[in-house]
N, CA, C and O atoms as a DFTB+ gen file, in Angstrom:
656 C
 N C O
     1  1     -67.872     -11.969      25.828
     2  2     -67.286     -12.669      24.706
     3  2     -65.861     -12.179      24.516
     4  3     -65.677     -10.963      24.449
     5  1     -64.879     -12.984      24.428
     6  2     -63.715     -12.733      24.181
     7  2     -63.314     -12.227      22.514
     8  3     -63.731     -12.796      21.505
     9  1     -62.586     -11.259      22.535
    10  2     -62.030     -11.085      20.942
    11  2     -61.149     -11.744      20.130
    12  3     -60.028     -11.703      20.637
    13  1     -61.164     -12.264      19.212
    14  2     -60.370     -13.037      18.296
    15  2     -58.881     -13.045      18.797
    16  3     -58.213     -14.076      18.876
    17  1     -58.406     -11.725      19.143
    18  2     -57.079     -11.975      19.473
    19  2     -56.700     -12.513      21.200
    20  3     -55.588     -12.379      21.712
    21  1     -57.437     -12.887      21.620
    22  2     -57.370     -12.592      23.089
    23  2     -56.456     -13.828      23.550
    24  3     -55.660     -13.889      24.487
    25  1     -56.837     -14.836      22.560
    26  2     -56.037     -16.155      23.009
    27  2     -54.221     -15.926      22.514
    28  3     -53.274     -16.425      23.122
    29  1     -54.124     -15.026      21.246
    30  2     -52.808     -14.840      21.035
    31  2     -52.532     -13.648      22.470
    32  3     -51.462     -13.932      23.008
    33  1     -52.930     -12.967      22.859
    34  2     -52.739     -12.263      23.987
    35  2     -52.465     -12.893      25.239
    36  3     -51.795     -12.334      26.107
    37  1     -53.116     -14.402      25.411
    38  2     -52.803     -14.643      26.412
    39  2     -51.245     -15.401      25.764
    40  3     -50.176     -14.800      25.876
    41  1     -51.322     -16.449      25.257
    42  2     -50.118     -16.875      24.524
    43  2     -48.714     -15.794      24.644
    44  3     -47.621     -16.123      25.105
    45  1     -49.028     -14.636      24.177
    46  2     -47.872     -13.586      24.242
    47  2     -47.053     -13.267      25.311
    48  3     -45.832     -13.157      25.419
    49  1     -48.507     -13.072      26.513
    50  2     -48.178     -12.974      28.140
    51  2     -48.457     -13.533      29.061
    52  3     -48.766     -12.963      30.108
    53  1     -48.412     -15.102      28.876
    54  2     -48.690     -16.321      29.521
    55  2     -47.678     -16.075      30.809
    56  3     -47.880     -16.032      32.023
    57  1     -46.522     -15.938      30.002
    58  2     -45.055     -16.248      31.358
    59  2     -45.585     -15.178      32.608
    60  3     -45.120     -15.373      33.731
    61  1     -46.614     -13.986      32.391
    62  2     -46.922     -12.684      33.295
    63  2     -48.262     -13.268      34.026
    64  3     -48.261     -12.999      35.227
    65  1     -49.527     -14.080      33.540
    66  2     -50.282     -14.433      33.701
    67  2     -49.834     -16.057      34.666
    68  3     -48.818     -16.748      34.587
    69  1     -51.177     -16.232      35.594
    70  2     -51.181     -17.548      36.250
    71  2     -50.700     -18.775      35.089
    72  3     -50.725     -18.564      33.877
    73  1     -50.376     -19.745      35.548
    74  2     -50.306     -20.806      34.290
    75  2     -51.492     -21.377      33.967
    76  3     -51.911     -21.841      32.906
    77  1     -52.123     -21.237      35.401
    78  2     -53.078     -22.009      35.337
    79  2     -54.087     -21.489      34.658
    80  3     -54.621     -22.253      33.854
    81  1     -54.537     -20.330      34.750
    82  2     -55.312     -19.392      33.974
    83  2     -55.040     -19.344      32.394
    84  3     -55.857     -19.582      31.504
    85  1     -53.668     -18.970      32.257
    86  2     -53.256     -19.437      30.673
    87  2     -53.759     -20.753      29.913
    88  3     -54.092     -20.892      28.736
    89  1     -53.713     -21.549      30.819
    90  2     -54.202     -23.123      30.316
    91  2     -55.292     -23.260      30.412
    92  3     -55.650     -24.286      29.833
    93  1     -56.422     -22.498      31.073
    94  2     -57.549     -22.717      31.188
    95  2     -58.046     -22.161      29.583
    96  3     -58.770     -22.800      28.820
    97  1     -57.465     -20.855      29.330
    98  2     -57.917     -19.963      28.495
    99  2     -57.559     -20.979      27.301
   100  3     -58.477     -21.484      26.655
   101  1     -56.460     -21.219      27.068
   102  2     -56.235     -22.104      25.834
   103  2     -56.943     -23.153      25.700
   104  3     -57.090     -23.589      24.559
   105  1     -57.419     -23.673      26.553
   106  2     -57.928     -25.289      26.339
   107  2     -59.844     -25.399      26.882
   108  3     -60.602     -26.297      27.250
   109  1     -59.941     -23.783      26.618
   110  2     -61.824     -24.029      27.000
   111  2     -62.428     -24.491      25.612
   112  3     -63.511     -25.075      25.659
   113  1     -61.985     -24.339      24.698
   114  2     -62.620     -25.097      23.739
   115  2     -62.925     -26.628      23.628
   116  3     -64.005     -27.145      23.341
   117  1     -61.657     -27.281      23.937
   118  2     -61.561     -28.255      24.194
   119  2     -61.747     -29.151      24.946
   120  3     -61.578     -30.353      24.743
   121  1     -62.194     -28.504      26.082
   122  2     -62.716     -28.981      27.373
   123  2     -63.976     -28.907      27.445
   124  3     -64.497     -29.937      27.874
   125  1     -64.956     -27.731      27.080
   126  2     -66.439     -27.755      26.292
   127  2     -66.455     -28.512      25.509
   128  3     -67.141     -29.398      26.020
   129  1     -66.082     -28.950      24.236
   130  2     -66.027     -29.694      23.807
   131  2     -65.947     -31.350      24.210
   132  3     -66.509     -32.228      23.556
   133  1     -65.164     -31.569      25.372
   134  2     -65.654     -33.043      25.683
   135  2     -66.667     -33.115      26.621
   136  3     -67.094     -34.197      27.025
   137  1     -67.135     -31.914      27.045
   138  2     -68.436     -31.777      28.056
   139  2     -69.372     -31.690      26.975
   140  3     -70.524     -31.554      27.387
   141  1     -69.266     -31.721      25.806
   142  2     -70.726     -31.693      25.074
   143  2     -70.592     -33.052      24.491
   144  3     -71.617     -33.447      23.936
   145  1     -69.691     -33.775      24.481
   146  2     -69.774     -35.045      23.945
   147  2     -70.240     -35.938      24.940
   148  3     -70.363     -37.137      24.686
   149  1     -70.566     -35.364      26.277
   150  2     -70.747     -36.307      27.570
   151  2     -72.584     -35.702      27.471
   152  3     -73.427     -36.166      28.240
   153  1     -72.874     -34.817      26.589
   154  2     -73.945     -34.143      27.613
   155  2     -75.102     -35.181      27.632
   156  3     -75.773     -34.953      28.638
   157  1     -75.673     -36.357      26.845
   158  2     -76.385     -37.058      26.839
   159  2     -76.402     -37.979      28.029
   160  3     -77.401     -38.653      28.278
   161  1     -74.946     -38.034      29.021
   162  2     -74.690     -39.134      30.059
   163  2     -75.575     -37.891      31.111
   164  3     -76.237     -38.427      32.000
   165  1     -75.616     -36.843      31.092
   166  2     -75.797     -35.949      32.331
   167  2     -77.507     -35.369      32.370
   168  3     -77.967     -34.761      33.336
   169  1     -78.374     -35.738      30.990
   170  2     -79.503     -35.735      30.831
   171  2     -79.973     -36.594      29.612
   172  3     -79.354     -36.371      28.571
   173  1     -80.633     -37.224      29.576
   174  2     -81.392     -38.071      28.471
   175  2     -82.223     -36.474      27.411
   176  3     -82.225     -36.431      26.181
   177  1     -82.647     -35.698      28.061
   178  2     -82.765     -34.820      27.040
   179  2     -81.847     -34.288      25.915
   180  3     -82.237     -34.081      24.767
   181  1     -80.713     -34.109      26.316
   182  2     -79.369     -33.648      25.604
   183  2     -79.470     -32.187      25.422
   184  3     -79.068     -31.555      24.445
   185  1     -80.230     -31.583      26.794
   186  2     -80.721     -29.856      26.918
   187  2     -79.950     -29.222      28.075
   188  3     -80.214     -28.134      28.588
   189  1     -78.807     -30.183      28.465
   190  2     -78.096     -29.777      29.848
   191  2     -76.610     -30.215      29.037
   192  3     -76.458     -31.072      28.166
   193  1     -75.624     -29.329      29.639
   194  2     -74.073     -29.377      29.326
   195  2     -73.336     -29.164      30.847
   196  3     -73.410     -28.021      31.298
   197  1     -72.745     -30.021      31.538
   198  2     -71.839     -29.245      32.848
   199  2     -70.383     -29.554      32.520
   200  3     -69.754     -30.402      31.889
   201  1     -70.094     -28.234      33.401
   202  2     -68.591     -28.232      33.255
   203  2     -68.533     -28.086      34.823
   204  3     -69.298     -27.446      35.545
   205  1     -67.088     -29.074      35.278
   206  2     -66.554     -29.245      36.349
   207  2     -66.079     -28.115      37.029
   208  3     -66.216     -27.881      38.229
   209  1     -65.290     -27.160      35.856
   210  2     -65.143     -25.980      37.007
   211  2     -65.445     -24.797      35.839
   212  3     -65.783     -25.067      34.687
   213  1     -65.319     -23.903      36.187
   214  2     -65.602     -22.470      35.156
   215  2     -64.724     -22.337      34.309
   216  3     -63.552     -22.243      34.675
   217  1     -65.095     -22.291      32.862
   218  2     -64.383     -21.895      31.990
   219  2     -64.713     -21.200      30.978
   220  3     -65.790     -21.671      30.614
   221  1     -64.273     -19.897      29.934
   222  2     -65.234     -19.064      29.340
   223  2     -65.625     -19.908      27.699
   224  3     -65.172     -19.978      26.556
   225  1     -66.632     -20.373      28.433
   226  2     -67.720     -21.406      27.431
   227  2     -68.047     -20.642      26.434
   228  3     -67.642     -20.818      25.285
   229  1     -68.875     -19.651      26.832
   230  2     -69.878     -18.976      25.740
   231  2     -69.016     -18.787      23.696
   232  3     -69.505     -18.962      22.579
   233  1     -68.037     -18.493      24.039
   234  2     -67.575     -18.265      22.954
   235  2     -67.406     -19.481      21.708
   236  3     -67.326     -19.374      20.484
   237  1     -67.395     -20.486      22.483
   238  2     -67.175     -21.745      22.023
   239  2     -68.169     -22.679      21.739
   240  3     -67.921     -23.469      20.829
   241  1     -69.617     -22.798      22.518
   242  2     -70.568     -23.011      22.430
   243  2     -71.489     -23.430      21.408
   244  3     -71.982     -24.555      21.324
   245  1     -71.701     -22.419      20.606
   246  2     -72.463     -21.722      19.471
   247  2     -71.655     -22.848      18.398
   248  3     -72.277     -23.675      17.731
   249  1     -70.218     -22.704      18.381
   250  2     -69.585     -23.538      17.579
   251  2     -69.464     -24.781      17.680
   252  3     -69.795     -25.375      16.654
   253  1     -69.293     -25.096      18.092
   254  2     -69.749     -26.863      18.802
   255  2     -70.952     -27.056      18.412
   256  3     -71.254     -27.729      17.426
   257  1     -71.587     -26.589      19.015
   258  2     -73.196     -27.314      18.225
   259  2     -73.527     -27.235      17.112
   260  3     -74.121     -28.243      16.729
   261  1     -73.423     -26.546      16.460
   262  2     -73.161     -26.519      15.331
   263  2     -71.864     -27.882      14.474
   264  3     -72.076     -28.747      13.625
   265  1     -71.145     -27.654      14.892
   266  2     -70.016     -28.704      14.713
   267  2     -70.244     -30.371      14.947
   268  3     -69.766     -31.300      14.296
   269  1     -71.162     -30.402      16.129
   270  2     -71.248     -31.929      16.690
   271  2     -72.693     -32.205      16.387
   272  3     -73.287     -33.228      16.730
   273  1     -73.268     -31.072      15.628
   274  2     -75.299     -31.332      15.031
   275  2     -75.865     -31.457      16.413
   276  3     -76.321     -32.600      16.456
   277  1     -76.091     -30.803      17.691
   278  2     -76.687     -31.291      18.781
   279  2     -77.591     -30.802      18.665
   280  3     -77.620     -29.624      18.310
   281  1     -78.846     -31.604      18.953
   282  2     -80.136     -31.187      18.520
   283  2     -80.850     -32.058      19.477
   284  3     -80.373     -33.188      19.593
   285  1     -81.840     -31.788      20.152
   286  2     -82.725     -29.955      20.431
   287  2     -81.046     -29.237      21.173
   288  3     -80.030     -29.799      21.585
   289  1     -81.355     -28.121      21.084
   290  2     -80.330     -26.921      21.278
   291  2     -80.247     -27.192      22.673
   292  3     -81.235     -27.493      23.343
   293  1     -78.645     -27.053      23.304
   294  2     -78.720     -27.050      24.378
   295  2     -79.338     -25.905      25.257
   296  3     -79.108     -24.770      24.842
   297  1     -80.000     -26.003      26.272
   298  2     -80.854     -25.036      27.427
   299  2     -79.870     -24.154      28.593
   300  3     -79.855     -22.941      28.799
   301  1     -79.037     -25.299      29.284
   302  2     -78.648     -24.781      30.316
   303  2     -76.847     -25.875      30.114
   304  3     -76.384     -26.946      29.723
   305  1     -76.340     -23.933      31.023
   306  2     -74.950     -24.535      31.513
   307  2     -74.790     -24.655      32.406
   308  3     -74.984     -23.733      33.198
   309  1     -74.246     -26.131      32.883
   310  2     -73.673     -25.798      34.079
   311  2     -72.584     -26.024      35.058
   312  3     -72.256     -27.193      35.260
   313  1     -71.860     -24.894      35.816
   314  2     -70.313     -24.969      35.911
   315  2     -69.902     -24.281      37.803
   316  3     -70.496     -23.524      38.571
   317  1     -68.914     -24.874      37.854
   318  2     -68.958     -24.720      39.263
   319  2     -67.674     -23.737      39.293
   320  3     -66.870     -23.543      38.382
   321  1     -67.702     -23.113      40.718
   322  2     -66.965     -21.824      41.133
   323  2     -67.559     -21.905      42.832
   324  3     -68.437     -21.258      43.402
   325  1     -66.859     -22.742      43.194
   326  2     -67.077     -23.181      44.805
   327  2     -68.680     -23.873      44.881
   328  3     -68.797     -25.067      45.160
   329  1     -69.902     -23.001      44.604
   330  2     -70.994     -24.014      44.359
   331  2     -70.948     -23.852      42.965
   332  3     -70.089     -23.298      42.280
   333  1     -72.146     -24.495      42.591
   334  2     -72.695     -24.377      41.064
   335  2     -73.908     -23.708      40.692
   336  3     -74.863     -23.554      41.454
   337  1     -73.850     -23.318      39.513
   338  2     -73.986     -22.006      38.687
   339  2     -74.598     -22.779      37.733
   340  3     -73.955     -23.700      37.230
   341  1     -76.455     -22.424      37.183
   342  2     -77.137     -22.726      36.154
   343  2     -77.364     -21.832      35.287
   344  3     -78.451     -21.266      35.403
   345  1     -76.544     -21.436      34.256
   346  2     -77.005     -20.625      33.372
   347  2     -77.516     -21.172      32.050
   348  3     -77.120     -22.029      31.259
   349  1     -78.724     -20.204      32.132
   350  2     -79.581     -20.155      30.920
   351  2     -78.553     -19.702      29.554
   352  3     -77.712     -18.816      29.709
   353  1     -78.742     -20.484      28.075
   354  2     -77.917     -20.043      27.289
   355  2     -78.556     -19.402      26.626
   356  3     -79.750     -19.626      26.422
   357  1     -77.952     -18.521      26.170
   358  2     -78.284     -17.237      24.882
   359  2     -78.907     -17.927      23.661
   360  3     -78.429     -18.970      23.215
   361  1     -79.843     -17.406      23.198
   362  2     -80.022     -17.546      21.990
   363  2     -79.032     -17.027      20.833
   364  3     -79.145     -17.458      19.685
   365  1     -78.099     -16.120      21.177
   366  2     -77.551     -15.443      20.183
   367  2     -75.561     -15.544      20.849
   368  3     -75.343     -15.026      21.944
   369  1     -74.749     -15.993      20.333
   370  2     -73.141     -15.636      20.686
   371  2     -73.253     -14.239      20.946
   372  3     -73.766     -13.311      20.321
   373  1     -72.425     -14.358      22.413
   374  2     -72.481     -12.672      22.480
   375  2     -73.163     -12.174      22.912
   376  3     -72.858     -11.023      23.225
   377  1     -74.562     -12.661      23.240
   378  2     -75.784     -11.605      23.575
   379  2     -75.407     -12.332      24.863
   380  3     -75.178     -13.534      24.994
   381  1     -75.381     -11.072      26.076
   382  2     -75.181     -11.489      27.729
   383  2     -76.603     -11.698      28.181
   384  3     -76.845     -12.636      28.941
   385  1     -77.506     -10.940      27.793
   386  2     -79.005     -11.264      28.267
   387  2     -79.369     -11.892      27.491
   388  3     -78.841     -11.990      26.383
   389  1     -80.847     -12.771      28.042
   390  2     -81.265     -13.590      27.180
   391  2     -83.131     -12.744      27.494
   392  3     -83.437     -12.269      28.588
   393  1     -83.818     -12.753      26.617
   394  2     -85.545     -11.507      26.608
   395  2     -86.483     -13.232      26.352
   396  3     -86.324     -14.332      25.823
   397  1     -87.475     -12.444      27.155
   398  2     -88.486     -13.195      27.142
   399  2     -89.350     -11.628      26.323
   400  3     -88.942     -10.481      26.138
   401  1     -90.828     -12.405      25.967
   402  2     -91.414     -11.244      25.252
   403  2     -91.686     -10.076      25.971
   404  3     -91.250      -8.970      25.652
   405  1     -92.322     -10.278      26.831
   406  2     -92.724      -9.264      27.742
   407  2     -91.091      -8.031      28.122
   408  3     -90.958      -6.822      27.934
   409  1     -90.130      -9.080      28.697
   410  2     -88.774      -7.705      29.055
   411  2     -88.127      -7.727      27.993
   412  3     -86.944      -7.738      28.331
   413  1     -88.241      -7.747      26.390
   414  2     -87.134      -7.937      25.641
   415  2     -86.141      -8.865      25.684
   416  3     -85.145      -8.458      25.085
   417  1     -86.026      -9.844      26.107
   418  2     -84.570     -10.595      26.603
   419  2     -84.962     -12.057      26.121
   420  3     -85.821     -12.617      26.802
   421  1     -84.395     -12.810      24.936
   422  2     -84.133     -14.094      24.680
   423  2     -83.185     -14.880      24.907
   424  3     -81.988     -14.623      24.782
   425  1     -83.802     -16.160      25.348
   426  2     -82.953     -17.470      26.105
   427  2     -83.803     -18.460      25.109
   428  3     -84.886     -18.329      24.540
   429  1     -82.837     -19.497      25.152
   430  2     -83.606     -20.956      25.007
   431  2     -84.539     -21.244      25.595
   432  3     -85.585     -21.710      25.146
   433  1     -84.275     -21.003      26.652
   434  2     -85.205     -21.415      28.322
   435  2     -84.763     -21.084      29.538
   436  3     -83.717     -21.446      30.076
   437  1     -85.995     -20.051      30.145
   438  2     -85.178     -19.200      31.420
   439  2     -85.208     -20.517      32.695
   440  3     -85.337     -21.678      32.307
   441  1     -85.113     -20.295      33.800
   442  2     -85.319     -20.908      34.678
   443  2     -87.076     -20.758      35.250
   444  3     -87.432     -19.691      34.751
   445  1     -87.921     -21.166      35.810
   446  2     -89.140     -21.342      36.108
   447  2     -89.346     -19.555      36.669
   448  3     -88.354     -19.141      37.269
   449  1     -90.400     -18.628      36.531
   450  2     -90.541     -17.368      36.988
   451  2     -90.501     -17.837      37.830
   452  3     -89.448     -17.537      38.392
   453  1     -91.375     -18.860      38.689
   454  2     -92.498     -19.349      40.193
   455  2     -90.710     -19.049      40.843
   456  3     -90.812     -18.727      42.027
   457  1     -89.582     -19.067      40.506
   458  2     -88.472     -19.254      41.479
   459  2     -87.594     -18.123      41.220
   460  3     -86.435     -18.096      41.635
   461  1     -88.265     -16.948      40.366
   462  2     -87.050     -15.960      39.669
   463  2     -87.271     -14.979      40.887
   464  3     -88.353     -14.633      41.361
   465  1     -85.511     -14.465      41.442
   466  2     -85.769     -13.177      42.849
   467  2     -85.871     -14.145      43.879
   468  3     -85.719     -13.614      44.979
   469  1     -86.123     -15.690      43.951
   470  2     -86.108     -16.434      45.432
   471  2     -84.503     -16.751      45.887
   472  3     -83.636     -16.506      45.049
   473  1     -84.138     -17.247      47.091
   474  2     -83.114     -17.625      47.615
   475  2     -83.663     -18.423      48.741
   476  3     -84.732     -18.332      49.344
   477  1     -82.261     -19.540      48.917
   478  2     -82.237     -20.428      50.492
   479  2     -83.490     -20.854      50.922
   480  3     -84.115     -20.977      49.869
   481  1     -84.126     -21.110      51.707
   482  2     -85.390     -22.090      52.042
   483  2     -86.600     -21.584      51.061
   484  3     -87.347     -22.419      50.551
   485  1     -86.728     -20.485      50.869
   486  2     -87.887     -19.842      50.052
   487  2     -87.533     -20.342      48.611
   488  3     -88.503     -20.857      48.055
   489  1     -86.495     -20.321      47.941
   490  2     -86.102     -21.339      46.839
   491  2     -86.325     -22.332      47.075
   492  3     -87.198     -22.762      46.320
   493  1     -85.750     -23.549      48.298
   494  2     -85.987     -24.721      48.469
   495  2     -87.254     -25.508      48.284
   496  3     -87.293     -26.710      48.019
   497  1     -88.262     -24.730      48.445
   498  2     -89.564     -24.542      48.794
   499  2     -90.631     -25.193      47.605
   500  3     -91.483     -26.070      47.461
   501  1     -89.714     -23.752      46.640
   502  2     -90.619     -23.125      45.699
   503  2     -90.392     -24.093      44.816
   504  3     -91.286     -24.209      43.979
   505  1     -88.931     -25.288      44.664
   506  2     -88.356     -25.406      43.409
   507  2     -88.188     -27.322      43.890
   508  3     -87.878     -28.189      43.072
   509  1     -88.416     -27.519      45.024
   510  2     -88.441     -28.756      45.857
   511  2     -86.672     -29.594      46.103
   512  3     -86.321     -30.712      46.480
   513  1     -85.809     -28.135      45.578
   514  2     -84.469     -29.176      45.600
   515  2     -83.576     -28.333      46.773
   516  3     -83.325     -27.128      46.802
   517  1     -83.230     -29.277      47.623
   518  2     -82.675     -29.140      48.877
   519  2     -81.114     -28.666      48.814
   520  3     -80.156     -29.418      48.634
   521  1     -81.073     -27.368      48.987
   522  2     -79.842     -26.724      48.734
   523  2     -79.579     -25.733      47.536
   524  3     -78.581     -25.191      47.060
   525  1     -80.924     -25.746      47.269
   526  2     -80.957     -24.797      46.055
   527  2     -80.313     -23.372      46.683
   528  3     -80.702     -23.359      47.850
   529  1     -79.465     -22.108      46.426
   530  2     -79.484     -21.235      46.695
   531  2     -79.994     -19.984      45.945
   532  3     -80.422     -19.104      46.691
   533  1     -80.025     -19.798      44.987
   534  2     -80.832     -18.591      44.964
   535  2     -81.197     -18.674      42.909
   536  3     -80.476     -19.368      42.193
   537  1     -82.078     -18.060      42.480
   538  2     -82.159     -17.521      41.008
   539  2     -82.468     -16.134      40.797
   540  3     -83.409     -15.551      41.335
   541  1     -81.644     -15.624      39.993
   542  2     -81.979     -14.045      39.543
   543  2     -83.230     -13.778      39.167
   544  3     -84.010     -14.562      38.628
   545  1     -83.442     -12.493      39.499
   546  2     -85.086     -11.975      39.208
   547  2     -85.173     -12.026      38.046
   548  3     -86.327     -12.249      37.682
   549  1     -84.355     -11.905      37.144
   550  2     -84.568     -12.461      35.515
   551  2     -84.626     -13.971      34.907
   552  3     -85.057     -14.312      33.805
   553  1     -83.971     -14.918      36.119
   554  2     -84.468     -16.095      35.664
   555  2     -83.140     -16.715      34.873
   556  3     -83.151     -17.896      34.525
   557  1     -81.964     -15.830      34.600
   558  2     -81.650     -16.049      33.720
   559  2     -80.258     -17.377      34.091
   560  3     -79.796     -18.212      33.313
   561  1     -79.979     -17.176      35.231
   562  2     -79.055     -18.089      36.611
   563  2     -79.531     -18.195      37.429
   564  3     -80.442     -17.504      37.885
   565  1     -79.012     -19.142      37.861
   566  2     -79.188     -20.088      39.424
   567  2     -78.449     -21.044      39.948
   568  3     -78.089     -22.055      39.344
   569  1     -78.119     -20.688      41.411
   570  2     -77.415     -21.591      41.700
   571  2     -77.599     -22.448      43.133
   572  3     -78.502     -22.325      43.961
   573  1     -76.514     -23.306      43.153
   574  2     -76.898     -24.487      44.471
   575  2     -75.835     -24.845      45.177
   576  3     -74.953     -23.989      45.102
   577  1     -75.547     -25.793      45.857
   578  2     -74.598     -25.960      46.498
   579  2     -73.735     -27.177      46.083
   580  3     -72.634     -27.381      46.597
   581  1     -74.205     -27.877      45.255
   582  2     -73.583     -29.450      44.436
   583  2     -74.007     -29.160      42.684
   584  3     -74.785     -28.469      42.026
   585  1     -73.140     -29.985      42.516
   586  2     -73.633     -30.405      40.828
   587  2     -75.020     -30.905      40.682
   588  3     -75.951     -30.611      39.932
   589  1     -74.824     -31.909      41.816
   590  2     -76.039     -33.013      41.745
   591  2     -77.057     -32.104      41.884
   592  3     -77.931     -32.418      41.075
   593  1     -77.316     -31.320      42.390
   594  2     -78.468     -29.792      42.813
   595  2     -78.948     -29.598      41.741
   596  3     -80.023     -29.962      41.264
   597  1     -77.965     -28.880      41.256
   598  2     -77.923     -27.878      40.122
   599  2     -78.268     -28.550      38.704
   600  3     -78.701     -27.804      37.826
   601  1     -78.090     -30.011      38.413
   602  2     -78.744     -30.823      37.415
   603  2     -79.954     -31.056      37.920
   604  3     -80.833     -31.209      37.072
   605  1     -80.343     -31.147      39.289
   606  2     -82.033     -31.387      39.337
   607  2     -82.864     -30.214      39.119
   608  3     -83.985     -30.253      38.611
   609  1     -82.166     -28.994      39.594
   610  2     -82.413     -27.872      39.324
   611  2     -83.340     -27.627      37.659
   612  3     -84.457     -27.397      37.196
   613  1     -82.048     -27.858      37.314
   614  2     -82.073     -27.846      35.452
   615  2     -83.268     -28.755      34.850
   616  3     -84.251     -28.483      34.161
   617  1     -82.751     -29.970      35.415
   618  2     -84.266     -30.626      34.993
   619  2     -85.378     -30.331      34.920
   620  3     -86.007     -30.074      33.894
   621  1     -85.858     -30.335      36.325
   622  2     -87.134     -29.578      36.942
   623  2     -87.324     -28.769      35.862
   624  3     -87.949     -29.299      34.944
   625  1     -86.859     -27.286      35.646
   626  2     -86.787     -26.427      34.707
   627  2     -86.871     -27.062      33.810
   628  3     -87.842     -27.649      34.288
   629  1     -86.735     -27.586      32.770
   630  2     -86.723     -28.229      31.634
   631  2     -88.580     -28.609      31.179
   632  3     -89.252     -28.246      30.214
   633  1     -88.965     -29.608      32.557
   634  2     -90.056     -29.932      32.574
   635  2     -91.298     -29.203      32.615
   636  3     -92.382     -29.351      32.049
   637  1     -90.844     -28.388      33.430
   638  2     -91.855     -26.887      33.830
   639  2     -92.116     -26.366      32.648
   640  3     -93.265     -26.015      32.377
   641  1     -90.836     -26.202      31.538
   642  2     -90.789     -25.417      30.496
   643  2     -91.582     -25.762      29.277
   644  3     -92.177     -25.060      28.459
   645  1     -91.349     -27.533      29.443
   646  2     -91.987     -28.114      28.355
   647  2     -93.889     -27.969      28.738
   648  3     -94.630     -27.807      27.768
   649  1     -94.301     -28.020      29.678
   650  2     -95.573     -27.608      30.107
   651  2     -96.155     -26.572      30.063
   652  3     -97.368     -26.437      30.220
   653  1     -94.983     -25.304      29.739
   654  2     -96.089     -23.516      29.918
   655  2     -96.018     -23.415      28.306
   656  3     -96.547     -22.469      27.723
């Protein structure tokens, strides 16, 4: 989570910093922000949010939904950095882990256990989506090689979730 001042920090030493990085930092609100106004085109649930490329979401998140009433709570982000990246969202701003009962750690909704610690064909397998690459033994990310992946990914998950 970034600190209150961090955006006047970048602002201060933008001209020292990438531009591009400067502009990213200034305008992730705003750019989450029209990715949550899309999120109903990218799932009929309205439990999935993607962003085109990485930007530091989390901080902004919490506020938006709140702001735009999105309801049921969004589940999963997801944002690309050469492939794409499914992360499970926090129940809490700020909190980096998310506890299930058993390890302490709350999420909205982890990714399926049956696939938490798998990678590459043994993911593919387990999770039926072709190009899946791998999910953390916590469940808590996962990623693939396309968007298109990584939303079936999410789905799947979604469904699994609504069933245990």
């Amino acid at each position: 989570m970034y600190h209150k001042h961090f955006l006047g920090a970048v602002l201060c030493k933008s001209r020292f910093l990438s531009p591009s990085y400067a502009r990213i930092a200034l305008s992730a609100k705003e750019y989450l922000r029209k990715s949550c106004d899309e999120y109903l085109q990218v799932d009929p649930s309205g439990e999935i949010v993607v962003l085109s490329q990485s930007v530091p979401w989390s901080q902004h998140l919490f506020e938006l939904e709140k702001e735009q009433n999105i309801q049921p709570s969004l589940k999963y982000i997801i944002f690309g950095d050469g492939s794409f990246r499914i992360r499970s969202i926090p129940v809490d701003n700020g909190s980096f882990v998310c506890r299930t009962k058993e390890l302490l750690w709350f999420s909205r909704l982890f990714l399926p256990r049956s696939w938490a610690g798998l990678s590459g064909e043994v993911l593919e397998n387990a999770c039926g989506v072709k190009g899946a690459v791998f999910v953390h033994s916590t469940g808590f990310i996962g990623g693939h090689k396309t968007k298109e992946g990584a939303i079936m990914m999410a789905r799947k998950s979604l469904e699994l979730g609504k069933l245990s």
